[in-house]
N, C-alpha and C positions, 0 to 999 in steps of 0.2 A: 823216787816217784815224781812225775811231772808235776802231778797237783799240788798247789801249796798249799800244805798244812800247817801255815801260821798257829801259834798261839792265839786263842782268844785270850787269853789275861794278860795284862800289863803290871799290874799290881793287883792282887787279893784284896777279899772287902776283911776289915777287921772284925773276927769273927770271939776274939778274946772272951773268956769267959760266961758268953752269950748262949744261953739255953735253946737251943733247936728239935724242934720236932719234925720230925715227915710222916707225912700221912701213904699209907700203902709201904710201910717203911720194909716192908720184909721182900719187898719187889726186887727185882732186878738193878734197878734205878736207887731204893734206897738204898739196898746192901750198899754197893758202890758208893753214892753221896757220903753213908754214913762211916765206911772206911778214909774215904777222902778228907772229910772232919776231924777223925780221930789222929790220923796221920800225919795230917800238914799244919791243922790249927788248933788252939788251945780252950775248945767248947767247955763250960762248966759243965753244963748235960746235952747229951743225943738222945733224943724219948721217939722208939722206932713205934709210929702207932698203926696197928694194922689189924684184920678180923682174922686172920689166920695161928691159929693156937698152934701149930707142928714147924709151921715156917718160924713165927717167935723162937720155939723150944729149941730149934737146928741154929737160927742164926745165933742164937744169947750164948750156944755152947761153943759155936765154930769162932765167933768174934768177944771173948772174955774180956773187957773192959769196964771199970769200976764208973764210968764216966755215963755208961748206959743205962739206958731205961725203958723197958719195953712194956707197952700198955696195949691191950687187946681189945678193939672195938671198932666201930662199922662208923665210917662218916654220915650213913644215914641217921645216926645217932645225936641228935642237936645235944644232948644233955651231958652223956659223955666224950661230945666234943668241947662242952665248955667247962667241962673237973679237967679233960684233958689239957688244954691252954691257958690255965691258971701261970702265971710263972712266964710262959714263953715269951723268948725276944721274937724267934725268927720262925716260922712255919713253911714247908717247901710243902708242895698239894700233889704228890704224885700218886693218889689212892684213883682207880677208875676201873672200868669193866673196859677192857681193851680191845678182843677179837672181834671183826668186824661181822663176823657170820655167825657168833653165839649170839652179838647186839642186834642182829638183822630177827634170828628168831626169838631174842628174848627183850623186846623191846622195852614194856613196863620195869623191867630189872633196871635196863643202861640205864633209864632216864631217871629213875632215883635214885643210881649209884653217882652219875655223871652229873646230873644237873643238880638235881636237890638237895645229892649230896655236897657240891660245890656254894648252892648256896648256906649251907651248913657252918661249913669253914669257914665263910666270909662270915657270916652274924658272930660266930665264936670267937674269931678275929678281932671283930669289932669290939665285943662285950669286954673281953677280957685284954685290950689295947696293945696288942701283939704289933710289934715298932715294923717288920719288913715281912710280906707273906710274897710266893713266887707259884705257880701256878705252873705244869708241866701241859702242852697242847702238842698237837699233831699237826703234819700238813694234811692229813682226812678231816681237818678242822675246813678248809680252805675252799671253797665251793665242794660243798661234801653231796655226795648222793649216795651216801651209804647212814645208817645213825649212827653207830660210834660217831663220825664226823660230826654231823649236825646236832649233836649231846656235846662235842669237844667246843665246837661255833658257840651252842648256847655258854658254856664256862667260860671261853673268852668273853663273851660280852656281862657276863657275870662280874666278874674279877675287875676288869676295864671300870666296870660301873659303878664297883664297891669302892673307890676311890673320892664318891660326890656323899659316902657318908660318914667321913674319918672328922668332918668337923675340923678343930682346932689344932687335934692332934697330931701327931707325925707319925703317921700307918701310910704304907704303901702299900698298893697291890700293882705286881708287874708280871708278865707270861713272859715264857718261852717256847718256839714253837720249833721243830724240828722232824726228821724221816726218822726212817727205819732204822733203832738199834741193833749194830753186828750183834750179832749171838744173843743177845736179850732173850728170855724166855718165850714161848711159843712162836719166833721170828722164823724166817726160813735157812738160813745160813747153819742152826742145827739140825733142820728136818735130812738138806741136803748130805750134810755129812753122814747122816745115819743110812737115807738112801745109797749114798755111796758105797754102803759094806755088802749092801744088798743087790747089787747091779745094777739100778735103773732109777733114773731121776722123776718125777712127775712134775709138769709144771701147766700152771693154767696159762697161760699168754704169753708166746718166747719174747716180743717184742715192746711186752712191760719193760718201763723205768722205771727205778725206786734210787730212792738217796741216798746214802750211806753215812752213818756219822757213827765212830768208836764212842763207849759207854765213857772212855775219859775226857773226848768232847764234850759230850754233853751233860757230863756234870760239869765242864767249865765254863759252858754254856749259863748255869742257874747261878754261877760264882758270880759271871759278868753280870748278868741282873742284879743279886744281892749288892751290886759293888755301885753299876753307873744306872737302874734303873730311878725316872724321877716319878713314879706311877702314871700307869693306866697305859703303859708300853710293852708292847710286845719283841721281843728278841730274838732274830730267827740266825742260823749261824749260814756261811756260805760252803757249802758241799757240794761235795762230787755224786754221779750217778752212774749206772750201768743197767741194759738191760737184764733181763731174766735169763736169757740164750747164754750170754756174757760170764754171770757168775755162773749159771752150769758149765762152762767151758772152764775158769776159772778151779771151781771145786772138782770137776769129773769130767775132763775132756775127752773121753775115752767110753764114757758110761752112752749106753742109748737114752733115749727122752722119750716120757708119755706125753703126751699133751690132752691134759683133762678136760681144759675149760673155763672159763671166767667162772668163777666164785659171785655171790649176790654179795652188790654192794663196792665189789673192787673197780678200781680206775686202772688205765690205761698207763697215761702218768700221775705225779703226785704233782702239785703245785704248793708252796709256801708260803707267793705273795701274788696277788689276783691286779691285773690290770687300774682293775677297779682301787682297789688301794693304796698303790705303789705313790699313789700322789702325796702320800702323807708317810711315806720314808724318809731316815736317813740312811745316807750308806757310810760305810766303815769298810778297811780294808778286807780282813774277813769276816763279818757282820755285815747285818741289818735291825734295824729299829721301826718296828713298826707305830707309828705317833697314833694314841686316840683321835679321832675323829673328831669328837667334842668334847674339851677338857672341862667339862662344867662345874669341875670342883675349882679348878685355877692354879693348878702348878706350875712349876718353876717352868721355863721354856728351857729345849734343849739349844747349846752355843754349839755344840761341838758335832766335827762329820759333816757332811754332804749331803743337801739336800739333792730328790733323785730332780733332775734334769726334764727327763720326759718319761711317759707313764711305757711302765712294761709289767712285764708276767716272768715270776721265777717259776720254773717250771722244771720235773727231773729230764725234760727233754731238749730244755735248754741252757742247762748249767754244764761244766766239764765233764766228760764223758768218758770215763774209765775205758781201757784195752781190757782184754783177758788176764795181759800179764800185770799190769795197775790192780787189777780186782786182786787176783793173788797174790801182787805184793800187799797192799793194804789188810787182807784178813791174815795173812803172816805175819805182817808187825804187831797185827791184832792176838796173835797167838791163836788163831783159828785153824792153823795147815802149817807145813814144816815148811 
């Protein structure tokens, strides 16, 4: 593939016997993290915390390990977020109401799930002195005109901000922000595949861009936070994109196309890092660091990487641009297509 797909790790954060929880742990995102744990590092516990009682019951029987722990409860929950983080070193925040068209008609939901639930996490964090927390963001965070986005905006600056009440202690809070997970649960890359058997694609906007990042990026995406985040930084990875036409061509170059229409709330492109902020980057070869704006708690300054130069826009319309045949090598290393 032309794109490089550099490693983001250099060296793993040491994770040795360190108690971890994720919130939304039955997700997509945590399954995965929480296999990568059990697998590569030597966690004393994984405490998968999530409100779904069927998803718990499927993953505890599918993933049997003595190391786990799975607690059932709702981050709207302050109370039983703080029985829950009794103990914990490390908490990853990947619990949230995601779809941007269930968030658009079910607003009062997202914003108690997204925001209040986020600030949920940060008090529990705090109370119970939980040493590294990492926050999972979008780029619908990023000049959002949809709400899922602007519920993800308010969480980053949630997270960013919980860092001015850690005091003395040694609590971090650092984001990560990234696109569209291949195959992740309700994404498009399985709608497509299932339209495939059926003849015919639907798609709202052929000349949509979106980002692509494998589910094993981006958990090494949250690694690299755990490992070089100094709080109140956000960590955005450097990816490839394609339009919509593209991975139709990609998945079903054969199949005819409906074209239904913008969806409420959807963008055109996705963007990552906004003109407006770039000034407060550093760059990395395949990364970005996005610097607090205002460190008002007074962390360490970063030495390391590249400050950016002059201000620009990541944008999926500006970053490498996958072919058809790029798109379907990637979701076939992906294991998405033979």
């Amino acid at each position: 593939m032309t794109y490089p797909f550099t490693p983001l790790l250099s060296e793993p954060p040491d994770l040795t016997g360190k108690v971890i929880l994720i919130t939304g742990g039955t997700g997509s995102f945590g399954r995965a993290f929480a296999q990568r744990l059990l697998a590569d590092f030597d966690p004393k516990k994984v405490i998968i915390f999530s409100r779904d009682e069927q998803k718990h019951y499927a993953m505890e029987a599918e993933m049997a390990d003595p190391r786990l722990r799975f607690l059932v409860g709702d981050i709207r929950d302050k109370a039983r977020l703080l029985r829950a983080f009794s103990g914990v070193d490390v908490v990853v925040h990947a619990a949230a109401m995601k779809h941007v068209h269930i968030s658009e008609y079910n607003p009062i939901e997202a914003i108690r799930t997204n925001v209040d639930g986020a600030a949920n996490v940060i008090d529990a964090a705090l109370e119970r002195g939980v040493q590294r927390v990492i926050a999972l963001s979008t780029d619908k965070a990023v000049s959002p005109i949809n709400l899922y986005g602007a519920t993800k905006l308010c969480m980053e600056k949630l997270f960013v901000a919980a860092n001015s009440y850690t005091g003395n202690r040694d609590i971090r809070f650092d984001l990560v922000r990234y696109g569209n997970v291949v195959g992740s649960k309700g994404s498009v890359v399985p709608l497509f595949l299932k339209q495939r058997e059926q003849g015919r694609l639907t798609v709202t906007e052929g000349s949509m861009t979106r980002f692509w990042i494998g589910m094993d990026r981006a958990v090494d995406l949250v690694l690299l936070a755990l490992q070089k985040g100094l709080g109140g930084e956000v960590f955005v990875p450097r990816l490839p994109a394609c339009t919509v036409d593209v991975l139709c061509q990609a998945i079903a170059p054969d199949l005819p196309i409906e074209y239904i229409g913008i969806r409420p709330g959807e963008k055109i492109h996705e963007t990552m890092i906004t003109y407006d902020e770039s000034h407060n980057v550093i760059e990395f070869d395949n990364y970005f660091v996005v610097k607090p704006t205002y460190a008002a708690w007074g962390g360490p300054a970063r030495t390391d990487g590249k400050a950016a130069t002059e201000r620009f826009s990541y944008s999926s319309n500006v970053t490498y641009m996958l072919s058809a045949e790029e798109t379907r090598q990637l979701l076939h290393e992906l294991g998405f297509v033979s």
